[in-house]
C-alpha positions in Angstrom: -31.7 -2.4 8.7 -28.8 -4.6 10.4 -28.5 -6.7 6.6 -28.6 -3.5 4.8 -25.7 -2.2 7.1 -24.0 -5.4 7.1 -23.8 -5.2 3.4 -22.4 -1.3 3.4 -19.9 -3.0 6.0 -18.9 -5.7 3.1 -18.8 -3.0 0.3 -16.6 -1.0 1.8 -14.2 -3.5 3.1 -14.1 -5.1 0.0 -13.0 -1.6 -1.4 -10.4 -1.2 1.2 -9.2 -4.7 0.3 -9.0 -3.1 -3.2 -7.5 0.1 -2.7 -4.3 -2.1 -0.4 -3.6 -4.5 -3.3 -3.3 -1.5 -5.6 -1.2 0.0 -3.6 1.3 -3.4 -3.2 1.1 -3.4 -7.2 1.6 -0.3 -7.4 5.1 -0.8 -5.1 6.1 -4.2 -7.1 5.5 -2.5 -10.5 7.6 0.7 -9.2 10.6 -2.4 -7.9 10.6 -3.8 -11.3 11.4 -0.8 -12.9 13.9 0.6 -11.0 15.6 -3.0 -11.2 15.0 -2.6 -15.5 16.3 0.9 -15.2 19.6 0.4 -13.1 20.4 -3.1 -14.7 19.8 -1.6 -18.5 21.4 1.5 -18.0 25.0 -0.4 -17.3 24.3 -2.8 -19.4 23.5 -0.4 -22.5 26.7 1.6 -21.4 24.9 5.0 -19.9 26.5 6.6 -17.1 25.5 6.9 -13.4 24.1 10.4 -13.9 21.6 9.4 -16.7 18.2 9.3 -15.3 19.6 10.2 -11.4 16.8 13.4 -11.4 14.1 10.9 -12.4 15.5 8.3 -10.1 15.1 10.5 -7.1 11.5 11.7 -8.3 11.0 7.9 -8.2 12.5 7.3 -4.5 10.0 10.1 -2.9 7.1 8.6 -4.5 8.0 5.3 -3.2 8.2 7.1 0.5 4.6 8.4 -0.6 3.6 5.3 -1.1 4.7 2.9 1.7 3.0 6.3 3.8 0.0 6.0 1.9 -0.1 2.1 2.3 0.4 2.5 5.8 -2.4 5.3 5.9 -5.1 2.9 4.2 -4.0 0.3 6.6 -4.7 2.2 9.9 -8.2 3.2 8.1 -8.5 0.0 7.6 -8.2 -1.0 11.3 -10.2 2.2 12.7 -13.4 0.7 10.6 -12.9 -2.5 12.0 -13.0 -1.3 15.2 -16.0 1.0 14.3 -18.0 -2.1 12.6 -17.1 -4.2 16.0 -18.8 -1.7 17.9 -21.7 -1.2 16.1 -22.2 -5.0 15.9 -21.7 -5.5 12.5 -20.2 -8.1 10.2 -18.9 -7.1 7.0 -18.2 -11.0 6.5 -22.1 -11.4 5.5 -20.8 -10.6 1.8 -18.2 -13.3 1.7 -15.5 -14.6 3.5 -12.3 -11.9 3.4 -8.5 -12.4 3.3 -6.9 -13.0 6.5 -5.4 -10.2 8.3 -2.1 -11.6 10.0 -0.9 -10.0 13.3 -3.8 -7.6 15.2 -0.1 -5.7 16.5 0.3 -2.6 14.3 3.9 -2.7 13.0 5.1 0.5 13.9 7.7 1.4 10.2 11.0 1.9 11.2 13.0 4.9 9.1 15.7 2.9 7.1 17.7 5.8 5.7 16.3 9.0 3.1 17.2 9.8 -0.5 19.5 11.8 -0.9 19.3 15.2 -3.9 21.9 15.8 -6.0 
């Protein structure tokens, strides 16, 4: 029953792992737009105001984001601290990526988006 659990352990880590570097591509692939978007819109000539609507829409979903990121994170951590306690190992699948610092960075508001 412990191997069977173990390996439920692995799955779902291994799917948490999954769901975090989507979210991180998700972020990079939203960073290289914007950068395409605000670098070819002065360099084709269009105004400030072109796409400012769709640039905001873009901003709050980044927010959503970064909160979801931080969301899976925390999950993350509470089903580590679940597995620990039950005694398992979700490792027994395959070694996982290294988790840096065990201190939760607590995100620090860096300014809001502002409508027009």
């Amino acid at each position: 029953m412990k191997n069977e659990q173990n390996a439920l352990a692995g799955i779902v880590a291994s799917d948490l792992r999954a769901v975090e570097h989507g979210l991180d591509e998700t972020l990079a692939r939203v960073g290289a737009m914007l950068q395409n978007l605000t670098e070819g819109r002065r360099r084709v000539g269009l105004g400030a105001r072109i796409g400012q609507h769709a640039l905001t829409a873009v901003g709050e979903m980044i927010t959503g984001t970064i909160a979801a990121r931080a969301d899976i994170v925390r999950a993350h951590d509470r089903f580590a601290r679940e597995a620990a306690r039950l005694g398992l190992d979700p490792t027994v699948m395959g070694p996982l990526e290294p988790k840096g610092d065990d201190t939760p960075e607590t995100p620090v508001p860096t300014g809001r988006f502002m409508t027009t």
